[in-house]
C-alpha positions as CSV (number, residue, x, y, z in Angstrom):
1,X,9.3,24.2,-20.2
2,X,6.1,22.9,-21.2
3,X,3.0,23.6,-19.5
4,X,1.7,21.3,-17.1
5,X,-1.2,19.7,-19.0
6,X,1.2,19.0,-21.5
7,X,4.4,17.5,-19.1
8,X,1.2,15.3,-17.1
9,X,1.5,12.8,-19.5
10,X,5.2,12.3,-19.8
11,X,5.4,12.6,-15.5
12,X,2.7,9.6,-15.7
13,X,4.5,7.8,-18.7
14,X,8.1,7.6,-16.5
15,X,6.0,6.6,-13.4
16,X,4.1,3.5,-15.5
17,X,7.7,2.5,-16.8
18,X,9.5,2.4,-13.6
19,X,6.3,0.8,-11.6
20,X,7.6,2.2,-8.2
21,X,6.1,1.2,-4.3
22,X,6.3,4.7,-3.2
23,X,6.7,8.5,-5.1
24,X,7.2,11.4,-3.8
25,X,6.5,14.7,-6.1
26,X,7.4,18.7,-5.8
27,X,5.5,21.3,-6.9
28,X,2.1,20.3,-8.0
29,X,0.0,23.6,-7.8
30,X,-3.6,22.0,-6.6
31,X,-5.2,19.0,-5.7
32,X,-7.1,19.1,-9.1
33,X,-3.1,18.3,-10.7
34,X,-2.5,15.2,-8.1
35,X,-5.8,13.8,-8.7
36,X,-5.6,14.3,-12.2
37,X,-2.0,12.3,-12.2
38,X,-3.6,9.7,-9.9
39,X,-6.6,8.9,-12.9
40,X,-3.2,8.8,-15.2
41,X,-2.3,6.0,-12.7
42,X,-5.4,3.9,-12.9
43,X,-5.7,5.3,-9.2
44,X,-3.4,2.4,-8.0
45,X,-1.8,4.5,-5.8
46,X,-3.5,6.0,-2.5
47,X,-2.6,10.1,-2.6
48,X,-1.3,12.3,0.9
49,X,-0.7,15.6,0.6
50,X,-2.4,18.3,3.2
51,X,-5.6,18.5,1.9
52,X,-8.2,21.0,4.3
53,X,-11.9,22.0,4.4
54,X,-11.1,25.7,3.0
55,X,-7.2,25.0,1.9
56,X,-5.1,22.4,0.4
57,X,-1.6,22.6,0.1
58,X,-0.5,19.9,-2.7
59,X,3.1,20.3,-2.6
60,X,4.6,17.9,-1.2
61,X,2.7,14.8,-2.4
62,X,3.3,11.1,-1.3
63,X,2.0,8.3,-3.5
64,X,1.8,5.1,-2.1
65,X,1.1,1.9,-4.2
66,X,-2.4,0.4,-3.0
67,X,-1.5,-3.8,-3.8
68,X,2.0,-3.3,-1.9
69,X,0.9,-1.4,1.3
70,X,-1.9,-2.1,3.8
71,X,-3.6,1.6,3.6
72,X,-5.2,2.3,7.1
73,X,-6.1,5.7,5.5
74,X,-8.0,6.9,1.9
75,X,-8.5,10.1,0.8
């Protein structure tokens, strides 16, 4: 398998083809790999994962597309 940084681009590529409302992702490491993917994005999608003061647990993630949803909450 190829190493994340290298895979980011391809994970963001098949996202930007498909153009889906909603994703939901396994197994990002840390909030530094979602937020990285969501600049890949153009940030058009708001980001939930359980994010904490001392620990964030990115896995799962939830990606919801900002112009097809009302967000009520922003990260």
């Amino acid at each position: 398998f190829d190493r994340f940084k290298d895979r980011i681009f391809q994970i963001a590529d098949t996202i930007k083809r498909h153009n889906p409302d909603l994703i939901s992702l396994q197994e990002f490491r840390t909030k530094a790999q979602v937020y990285r993917l969501h600049r890949l994005l153009d940030k058009k999608y708001a980001v939930v994962f359980a994010e904490g003061v001392i620990l964030s647990y990115a896995d799962p993630v939830l990606m919801i597309r900002r112009d097809r949803f009302k967000i009520l909450e922003d990260h």
